[in-house]
Structure formats: structure tokens, C-alpha cells
C-alpha positions as CSV (number, residue, x, y, z in Angstrom):
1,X,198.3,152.4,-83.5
2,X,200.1,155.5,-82.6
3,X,202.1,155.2,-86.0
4,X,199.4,154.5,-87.8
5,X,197.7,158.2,-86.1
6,X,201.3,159.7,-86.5
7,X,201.1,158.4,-91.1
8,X,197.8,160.3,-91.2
9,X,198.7,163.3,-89.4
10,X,201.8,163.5,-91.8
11,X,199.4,163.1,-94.7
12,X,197.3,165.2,-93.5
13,X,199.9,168.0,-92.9
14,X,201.4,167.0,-96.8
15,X,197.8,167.6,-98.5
16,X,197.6,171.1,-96.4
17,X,201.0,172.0,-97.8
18,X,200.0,170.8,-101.5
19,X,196.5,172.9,-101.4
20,X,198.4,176.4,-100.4
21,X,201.4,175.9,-102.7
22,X,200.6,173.9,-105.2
23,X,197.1,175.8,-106.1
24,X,199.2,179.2,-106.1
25,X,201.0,177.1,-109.1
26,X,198.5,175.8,-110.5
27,X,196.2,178.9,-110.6
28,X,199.5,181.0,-112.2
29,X,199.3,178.3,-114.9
30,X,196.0,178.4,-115.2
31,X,196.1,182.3,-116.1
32,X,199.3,182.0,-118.5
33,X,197.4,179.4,-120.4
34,X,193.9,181.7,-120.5
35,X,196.1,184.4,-122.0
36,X,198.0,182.4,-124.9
37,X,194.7,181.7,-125.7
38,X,193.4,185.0,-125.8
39,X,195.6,186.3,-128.3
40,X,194.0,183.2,-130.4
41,X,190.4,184.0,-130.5
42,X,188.8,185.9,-133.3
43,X,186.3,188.0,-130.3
44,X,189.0,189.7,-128.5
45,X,188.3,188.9,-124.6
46,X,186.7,192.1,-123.8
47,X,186.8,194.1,-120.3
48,X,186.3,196.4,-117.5
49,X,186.4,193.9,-114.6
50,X,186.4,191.9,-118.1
51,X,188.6,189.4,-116.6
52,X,187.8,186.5,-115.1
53,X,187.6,187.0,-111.3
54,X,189.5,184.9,-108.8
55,X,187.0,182.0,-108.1
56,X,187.7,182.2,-104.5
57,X,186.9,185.7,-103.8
58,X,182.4,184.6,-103.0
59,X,181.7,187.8,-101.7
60,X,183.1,191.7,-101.6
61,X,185.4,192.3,-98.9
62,X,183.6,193.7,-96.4
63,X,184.6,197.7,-96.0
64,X,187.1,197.8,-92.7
65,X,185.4,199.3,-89.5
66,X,184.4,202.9,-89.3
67,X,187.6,205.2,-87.9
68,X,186.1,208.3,-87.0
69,X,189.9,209.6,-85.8
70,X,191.6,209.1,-89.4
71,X,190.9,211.2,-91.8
72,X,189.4,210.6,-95.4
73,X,191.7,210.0,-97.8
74,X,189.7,211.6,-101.0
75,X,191.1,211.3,-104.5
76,X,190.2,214.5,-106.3
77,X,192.0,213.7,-109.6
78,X,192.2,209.9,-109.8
79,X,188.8,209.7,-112.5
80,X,188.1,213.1,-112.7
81,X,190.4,216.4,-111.7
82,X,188.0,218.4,-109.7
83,X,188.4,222.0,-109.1
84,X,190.4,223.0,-106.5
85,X,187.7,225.7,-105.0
86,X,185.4,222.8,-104.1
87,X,187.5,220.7,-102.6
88,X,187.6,222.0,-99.2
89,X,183.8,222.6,-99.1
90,X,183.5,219.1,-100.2
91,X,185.8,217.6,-97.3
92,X,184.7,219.5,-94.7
93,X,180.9,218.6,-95.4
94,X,181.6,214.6,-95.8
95,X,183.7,215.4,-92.5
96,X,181.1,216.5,-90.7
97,X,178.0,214.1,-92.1
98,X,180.9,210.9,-91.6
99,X,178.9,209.1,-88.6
100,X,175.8,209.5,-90.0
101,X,176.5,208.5,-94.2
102,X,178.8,205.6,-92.3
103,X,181.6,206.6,-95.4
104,X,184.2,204.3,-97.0
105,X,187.8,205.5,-95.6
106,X,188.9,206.2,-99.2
107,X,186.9,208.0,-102.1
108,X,187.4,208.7,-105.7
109,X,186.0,211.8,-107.3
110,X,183.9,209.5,-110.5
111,X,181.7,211.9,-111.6
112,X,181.2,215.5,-112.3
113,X,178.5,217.9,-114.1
114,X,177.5,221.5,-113.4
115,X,175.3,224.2,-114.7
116,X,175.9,228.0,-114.0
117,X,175.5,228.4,-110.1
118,X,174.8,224.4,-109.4
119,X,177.4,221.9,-109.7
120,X,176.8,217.5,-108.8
121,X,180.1,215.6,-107.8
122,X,179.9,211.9,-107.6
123,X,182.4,210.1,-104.9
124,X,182.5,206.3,-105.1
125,X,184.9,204.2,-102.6
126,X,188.2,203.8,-104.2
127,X,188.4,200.0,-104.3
128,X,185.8,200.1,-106.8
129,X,188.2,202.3,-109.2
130,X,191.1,200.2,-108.1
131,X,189.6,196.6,-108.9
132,X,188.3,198.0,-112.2
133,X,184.7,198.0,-111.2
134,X,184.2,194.5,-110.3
135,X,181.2,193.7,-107.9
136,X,179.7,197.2,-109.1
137,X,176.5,196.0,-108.7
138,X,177.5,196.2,-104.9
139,X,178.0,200.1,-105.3
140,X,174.7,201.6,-105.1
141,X,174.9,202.2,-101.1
142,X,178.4,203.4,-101.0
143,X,178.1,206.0,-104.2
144,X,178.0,209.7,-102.4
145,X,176.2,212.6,-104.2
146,X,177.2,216.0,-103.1
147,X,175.1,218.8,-104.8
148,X,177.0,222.2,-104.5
149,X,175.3,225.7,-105.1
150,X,177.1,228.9,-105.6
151,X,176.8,231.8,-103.2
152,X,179.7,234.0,-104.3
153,X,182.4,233.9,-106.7
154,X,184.8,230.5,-105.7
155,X,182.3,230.1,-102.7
156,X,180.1,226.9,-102.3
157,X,177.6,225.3,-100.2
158,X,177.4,221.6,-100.0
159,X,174.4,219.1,-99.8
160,X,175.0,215.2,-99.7
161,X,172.0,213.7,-101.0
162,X,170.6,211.2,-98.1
163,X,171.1,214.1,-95.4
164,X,168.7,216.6,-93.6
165,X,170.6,219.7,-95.2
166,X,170.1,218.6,-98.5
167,X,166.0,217.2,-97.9
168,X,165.8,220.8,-96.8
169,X,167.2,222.6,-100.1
170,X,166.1,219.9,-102.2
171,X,163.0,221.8,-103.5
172,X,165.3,224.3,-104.7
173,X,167.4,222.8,-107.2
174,X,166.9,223.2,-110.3
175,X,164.4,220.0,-111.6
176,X,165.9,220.0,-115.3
177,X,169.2,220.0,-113.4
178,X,168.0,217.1,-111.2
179,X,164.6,215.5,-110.1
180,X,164.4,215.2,-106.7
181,X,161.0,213.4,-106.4
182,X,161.5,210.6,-104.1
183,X,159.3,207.9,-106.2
184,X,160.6,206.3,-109.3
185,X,158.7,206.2,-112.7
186,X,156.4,203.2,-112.5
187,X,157.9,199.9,-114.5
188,X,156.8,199.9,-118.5
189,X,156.3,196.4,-118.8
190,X,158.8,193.8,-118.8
191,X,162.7,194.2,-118.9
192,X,163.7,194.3,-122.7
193,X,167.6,193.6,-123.9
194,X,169.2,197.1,-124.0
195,X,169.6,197.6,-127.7
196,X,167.4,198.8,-130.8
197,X,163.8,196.2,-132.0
198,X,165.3,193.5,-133.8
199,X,168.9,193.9,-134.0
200,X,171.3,191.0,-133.7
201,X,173.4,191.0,-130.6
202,X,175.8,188.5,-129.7
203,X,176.9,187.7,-125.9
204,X,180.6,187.5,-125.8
205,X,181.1,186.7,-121.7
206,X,179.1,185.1,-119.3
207,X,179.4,186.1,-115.5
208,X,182.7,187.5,-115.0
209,X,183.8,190.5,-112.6
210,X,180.2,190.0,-110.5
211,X,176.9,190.0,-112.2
212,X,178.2,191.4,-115.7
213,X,177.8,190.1,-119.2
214,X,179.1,191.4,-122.6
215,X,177.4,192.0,-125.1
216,X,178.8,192.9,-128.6
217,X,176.9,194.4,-131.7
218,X,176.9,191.7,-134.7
219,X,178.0,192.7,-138.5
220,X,174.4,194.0,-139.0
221,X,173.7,196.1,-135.7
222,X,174.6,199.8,-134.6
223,X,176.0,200.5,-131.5
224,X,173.0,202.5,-129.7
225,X,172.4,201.4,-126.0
226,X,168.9,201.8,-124.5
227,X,167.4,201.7,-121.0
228,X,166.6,197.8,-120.1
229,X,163.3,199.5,-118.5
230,X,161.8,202.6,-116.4
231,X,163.9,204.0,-114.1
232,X,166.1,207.3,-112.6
233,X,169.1,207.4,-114.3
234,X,172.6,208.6,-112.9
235,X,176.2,208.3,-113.9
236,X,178.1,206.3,-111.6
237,X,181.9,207.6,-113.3
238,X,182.5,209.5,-116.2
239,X,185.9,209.9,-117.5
240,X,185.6,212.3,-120.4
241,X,185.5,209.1,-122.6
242,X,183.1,206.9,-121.5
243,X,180.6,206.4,-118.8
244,X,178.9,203.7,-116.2
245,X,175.6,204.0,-116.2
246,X,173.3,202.9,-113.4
247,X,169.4,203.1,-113.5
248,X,167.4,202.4,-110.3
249,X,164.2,200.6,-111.7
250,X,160.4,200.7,-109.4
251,X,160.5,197.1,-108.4
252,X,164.0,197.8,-106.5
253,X,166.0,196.4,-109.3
254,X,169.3,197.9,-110.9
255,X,170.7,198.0,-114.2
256,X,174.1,199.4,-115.2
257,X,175.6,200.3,-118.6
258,X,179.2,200.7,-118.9
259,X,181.5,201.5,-122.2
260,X,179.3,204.2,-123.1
261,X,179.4,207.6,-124.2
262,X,177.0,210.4,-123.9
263,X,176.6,213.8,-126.1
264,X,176.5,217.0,-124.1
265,X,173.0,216.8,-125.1
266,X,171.9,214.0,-124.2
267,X,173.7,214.5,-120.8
268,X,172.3,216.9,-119.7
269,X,168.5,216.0,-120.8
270,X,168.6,212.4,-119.0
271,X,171.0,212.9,-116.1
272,X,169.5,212.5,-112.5
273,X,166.2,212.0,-114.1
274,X,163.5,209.8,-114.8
275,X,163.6,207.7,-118.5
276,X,161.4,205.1,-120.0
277,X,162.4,202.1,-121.4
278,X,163.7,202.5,-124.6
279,X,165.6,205.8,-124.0
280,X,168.4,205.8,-126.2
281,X,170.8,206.3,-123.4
282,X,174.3,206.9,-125.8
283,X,177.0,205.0,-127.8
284,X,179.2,202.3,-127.4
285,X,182.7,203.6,-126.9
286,X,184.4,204.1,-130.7
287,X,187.8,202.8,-130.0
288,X,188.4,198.7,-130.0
289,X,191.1,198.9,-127.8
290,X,191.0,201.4,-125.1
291,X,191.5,201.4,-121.3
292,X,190.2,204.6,-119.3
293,X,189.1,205.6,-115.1
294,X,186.1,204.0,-116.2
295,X,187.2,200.5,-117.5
296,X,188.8,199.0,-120.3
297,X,188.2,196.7,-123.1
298,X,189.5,194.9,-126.2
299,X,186.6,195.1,-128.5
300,X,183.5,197.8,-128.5
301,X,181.2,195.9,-126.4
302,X,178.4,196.7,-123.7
303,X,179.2,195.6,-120.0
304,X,176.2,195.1,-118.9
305,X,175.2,194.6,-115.2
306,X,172.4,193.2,-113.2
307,X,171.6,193.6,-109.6
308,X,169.7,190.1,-109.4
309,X,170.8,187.1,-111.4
310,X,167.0,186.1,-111.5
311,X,166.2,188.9,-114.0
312,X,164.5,188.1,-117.2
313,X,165.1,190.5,-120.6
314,X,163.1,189.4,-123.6
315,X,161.5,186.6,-122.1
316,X,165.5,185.4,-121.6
317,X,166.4,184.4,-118.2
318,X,169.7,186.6,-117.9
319,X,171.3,183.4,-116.4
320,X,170.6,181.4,-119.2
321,X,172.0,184.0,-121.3
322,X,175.6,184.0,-119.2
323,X,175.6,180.4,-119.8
324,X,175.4,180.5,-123.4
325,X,178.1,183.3,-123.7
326,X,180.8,182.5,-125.8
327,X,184.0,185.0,-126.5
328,X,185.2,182.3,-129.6
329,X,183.3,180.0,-131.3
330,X,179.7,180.4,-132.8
331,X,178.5,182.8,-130.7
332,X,174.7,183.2,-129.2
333,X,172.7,185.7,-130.8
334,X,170.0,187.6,-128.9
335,X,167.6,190.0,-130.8
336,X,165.9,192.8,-128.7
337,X,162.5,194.4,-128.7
338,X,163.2,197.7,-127.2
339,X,161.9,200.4,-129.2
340,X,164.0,203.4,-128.9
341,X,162.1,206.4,-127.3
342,X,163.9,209.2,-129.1
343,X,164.0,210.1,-133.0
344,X,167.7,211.2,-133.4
345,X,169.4,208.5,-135.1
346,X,172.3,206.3,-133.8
């Protein structure tokens, strides 16, 4: 008996041994075999987080426990190369709101628009820039909005959005610059694919790099990307060539849009604002190989996110859609019935 309990203690030790080393193995395999086959395919394997994530990471890592000792370590240039004269302001206000806004260690500068005498930086935590945006859909609490108004040449104060200094200037900022009323635009309908009535999409990727699809314009379509539904629209990180999109829908819900670029226009009439479905939001990125801050890809595709794998779009259940996807062969086609709010042409 006790060799018999001594065999399966070795066995037991051997499958232990063969489950750590031999999955690394097989999982570098695995990976090789996905890339030969890439470079196969005639629908390029698009991407921002467009790769297929490791299958044993459930769940985001959790962010590490708040140190109130270490300093932040902000990136001021690693998306977008923020002026020097608002730095300071900028660190010495998230300094002093830390306990209460319960900040990630490490934050990237994403985002960054201004009109004479206002300016609004965006500050995301820097694993999201480093892991190419995977789990975005996980962002929404952890984005920081800092509003900063002018009171002298080179001189700034600075309001984070969720604090009692900036619910106390909040009536003052400009609205066209950005709409501070605390309730959302009520839902117009149902959720509606986000692209023009009756063009042919296909959907490249399923779920990959959290709740994303890809979505890619067929032979026939244009490249115009509308709001999926009613919302308040903000830009999550803008690179100079592309954006990520996010809108913040009534019923709690968030969609986000990334590979998409915005006229000056068009920025500045729909940022921090309320839309309706059907806004013609921007473009697709024009290059078909590109890799920016923002994300990267190997084709002009839409990554498009969901907070809720529930979520319907066209009467489509988005997770039947994901299961359909397919990057090669014969692809799915889904044809929208969003009718695009604006008149200028895409």
C-alpha cells in the first residue's frame, strides 16, 4: 500500500510538472502556428488589442493597493505630448484629490482638446496604453478628466470632473465646449449597428482583447461610423491619427469606437456632448496597415466594443454576431439601419 500511495504521488507530481512546462510549449506553438497562418488569409487579422488574448487571463488584473507615500508616475508624452505649463498644475491637483478619485499609480496623458482660455486633458491608467487597450470596456471608472481654465498668461486652474472644485465651476464652462448636465439624452429606440441604412458590413473577429468585434466595410460600403444609440460622447485617446471613442448610453450601457478619425469640425461640435443615434461620428482610419498610441491594425476596420455581451444591435444578439465572425473564409455580412443624422457626406 504505501508504494502503491508513493506511484500516485509521483504521478501526480509528473502531470503537475507537464501542465506548467509543457502548456508554456504548447501555447508558444500554438502562437507560431496562428501567425503562419495569418500571413495566409485573404482578411488580414486586424487589431488594436486585435490579437487573441491569453485564454487564461478571466478577469483584469486588479489595480495594486492604493500608496499614498509614492508618487504618481504620469506620462505626459507617451499618447499625447502635453505642454509643459500644465503639467505641474495638473500633478499637483491629482496630488492633492489622490484619496478621494482612489487613482491608478501610473497615468497616460490620452487625450487633449482646448479652446482659447479652456483646455480638457484626458489621463487613462497606463496599463491600458501598454496592453494595447485590451479590457477597455473596463476603463470607464479609471479615465480622469481634468478641465483647466486660464487665469493669466502660462497660469492654470485645474478641475477633475467627479470632485467638489470642479461641481462648483461646472456651470461656468463653456456648454459648446462641454455639457455638463448630469442626465444623459434619453435612448432613441433600439441599438442599431454603427454604420450607414443598408450597407454591407462584414464581421472579421469575434471576441478578442475583451468584449470587441471587428467589423470591416464590404466592396460596396463607405467607411462612415455612426453612434450605435443616444448617448454623451467623449474621446477616450486621440493620437493625432486616430481616436477611441466611448459613448455613455441612458440605460447605463457603453459603446466604444476605435480606428477612427475626426475633422476639426466635427471634434469640436460632438465632443463632451450629447448625440443621437445616427450621428456620423468620423472615418475609419485611411491607412491599411498602421499602428499608432491609440491601437493598431492590418486592414481599415472598426473595433468595436460593448460594455455587456447581452446587447442586441439590429435585432442581432452581439454574441451571436462574435460567433459567426470569421477573419478568412466566407465572411458574415450584417447590414445596418442607422440612418445618419448629419447631411455632409462620408
Amino acid at each position: 500500500m504505501l508504494q502503491t500511495a508513493h506511484s500516485r504521488v509521483i504521478s501526480l507530481l509528473f502531470c503537475v510538472l507537464v501542465s506548467l512546462y509543457g502548456g508554456q510549449t504548447a501555447r508558444s506553438e500554438v502562437g507560431d502556428d496562428d501567425s503562419a497562418a495569418a500571413q495566409l488569409t485573404p482578411f488580414p487579422s486586424p487589431g488594436v488589442g486585435d490579437t487573441i488574448p491569453n485564454p487564461f487571463i478571466l478577469e483584469p488584473t486588479p489595480p495594486p493597493a492604493l500608496d499614498l507615500n509614492t508618487p504618481l508616475d504620469i506620462a505626459f508624452e507617451g499618447v499625447y505630448p502635453l505642454a509643459v505649463e500644465y503639467r505641474a498644475p495638473i500633478r499637483a491637483a491629482l496630488e492633492g484629490n489622490r484619496p478621494l478619485l482612489n487613482l491608478a499609480p501610473r497615468l497616460t496623458v490620452s487625450a487633449y482638446r482646448d479652446i482659447p482660455g479652456w483646455a480638457k486633458v484626458t489621463l487613462v491608467p497606463t496599463v491600458y496604453v501598454e496592453n494595447a487597450w485590451v479590457d477597455v470596456e473596463t476603463i470607464a471608472p479609471h479615465v480622469v478628466e481634468v478641465i483647466l481654465r486660464q487665469t493669466a498668461p502660462s497660469q492654470w486652474d485645474v478641475y477633475i470632473v467627479g470632485t467638489p472644485y470642479f461641481d462648483a465651476v461646472a456651470s461656468t464652462i463653456p456648454p459648446a465646449f462641454m455639457d455638463t448636465t448630469p442626465a444623459l439624452p434619453p435612448l432613441d429606440g433600439d441599438y442599431r449597428f454603427p454604420w450607414q441604412n443598408g450597407q454591407p458590413w462584414w464581421a472579421i473577429q469575434g471576441w478578442h482583447g475583451g468584449n470587441a468585434l471587428d467589423f470591416q466595410p464590404s466592396l460596396s460600403a463607405r467607411y462612415a461610423v455612426l453612434a450605435a444609440q443616444s448617448g454623451r460622447l467623449r474621446e477616450i485617446c486621440s493620437d493625432g491619427f486616430q481616436s477611441l471613442l466611448q459613448i455613455q448610453h441612458a440605460d447605463g450601457q457603453s459603446t466604444y469606437y476605435l480606428h477612427v478619425t475626426m475633422s476639426l469640425s466635427v471634434r469640436r461640435r460632438l465632443l463632451d456632448q450629447p448625440v443621437r443615434r445616427g450621428q456620423y461620428l468620423g472615418d475609419l482610419i485611411q491607412q491599411a496597415n498602421f499602428r499608432t498610441p491609440c491601437g493598431y491594425g492590418a486592414s481599415r476596420h472598426l473595433h468595436f466594443v460593448v460594455s455587456d455581451r447581452r446587447m442586441v444591435f439590429d435585432q442581432y444578439p452581439i454574441a451571436g454576431i462574435a460567433d459567426s465572425a470569421s477573419c478568412c473564409s466566407n465572411p458574415p455580412v450584417y447590414r445596418a439601419s442607422n440612418e445618419r443624422v448629419d447631411d455632409s457626406g462620408s
